[in-house]
C-alpha positions, 0 to 999 in steps of 0.5 A: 884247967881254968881258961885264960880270960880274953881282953876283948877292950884291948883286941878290939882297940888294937884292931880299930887302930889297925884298922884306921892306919891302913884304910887304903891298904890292900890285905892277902888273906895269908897277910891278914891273918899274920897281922890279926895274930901280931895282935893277939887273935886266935886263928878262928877269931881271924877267919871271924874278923874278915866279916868286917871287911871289905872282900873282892874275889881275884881268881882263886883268891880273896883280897880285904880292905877295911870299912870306915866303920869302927869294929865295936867291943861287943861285936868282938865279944861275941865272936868270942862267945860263939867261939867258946860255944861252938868248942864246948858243943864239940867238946861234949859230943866227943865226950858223948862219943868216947864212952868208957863202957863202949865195947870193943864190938861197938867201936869196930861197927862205928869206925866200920860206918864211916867208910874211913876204916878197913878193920883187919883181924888176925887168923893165923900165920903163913908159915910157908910164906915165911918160910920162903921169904926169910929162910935164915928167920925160919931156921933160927927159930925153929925149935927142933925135937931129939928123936 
């Protein structure tokens, strides 16, 4: 599937004008990112942009404010760029990893050494168990021999 073709002329015209109506405004991160999608950039490219401004730490928290500084074309463009690189290294390294001729075996021992998962394998039933907590199951399918 072929992408769609990201019109960075317009992107960036639109931030510039964004930019310069509110040079003396004051941004929340949850804020900036609203406006930034409003525009037509992409979460990734939003967290990007903040470069380009102006930042100030309040507690746990960042607010922005713009540069007097235009954002160029290229510069966004190479966001862009960046952007598609990094999803293409993450795209081939899960293509590495999903191999089709991985065996059963292998994949237990990968997911094994990421501390994430505990592999559990079937050994038998516990009949007694069973037995004891759903007497009505038990006797419903039992099968039963005439002597």
């Amino acid at each position: 599937m072929a992408q769609q073709k990201v019109d960075t002329h317009e992107l960036t015209r639109k931030f510039n004008d964004f930019r310069t109506k509110n040079l003396k405004h004051t941004f929340t991160t949850k804020d900036l990112y609203a406006e930034f999608a409003k525009m037509g950039f992409n979460n990734n490219i939003a967290k990007q942009l903040t470069r380009f401004l102006d930042s100030e730490k309040v507690g746990t928290s960042k607010l922005f404010t713009f540069k007097d500084t235009p954002v160029l074309e290229v510069q966004i463009e190479n966001l862009y760029e960046n952007g598609r690189k990094s999803s293409a290294k993450t795209r081939k390294k899960l293509l590495r990893t999903g191999d089709s001729s991985m065996t059963e075996q292998v994949a237990l021992d990968i997911l094994q050494k990421t501390g994430k998962y505990r592999i559990k394998k079937a050994t038998g039933f516990d009949v007694e168990r069973f037995k004891h907590d759903h007497p009505d199951l038990y006797r419903k399918y039992t099968i039963y021999e005439y002597m």
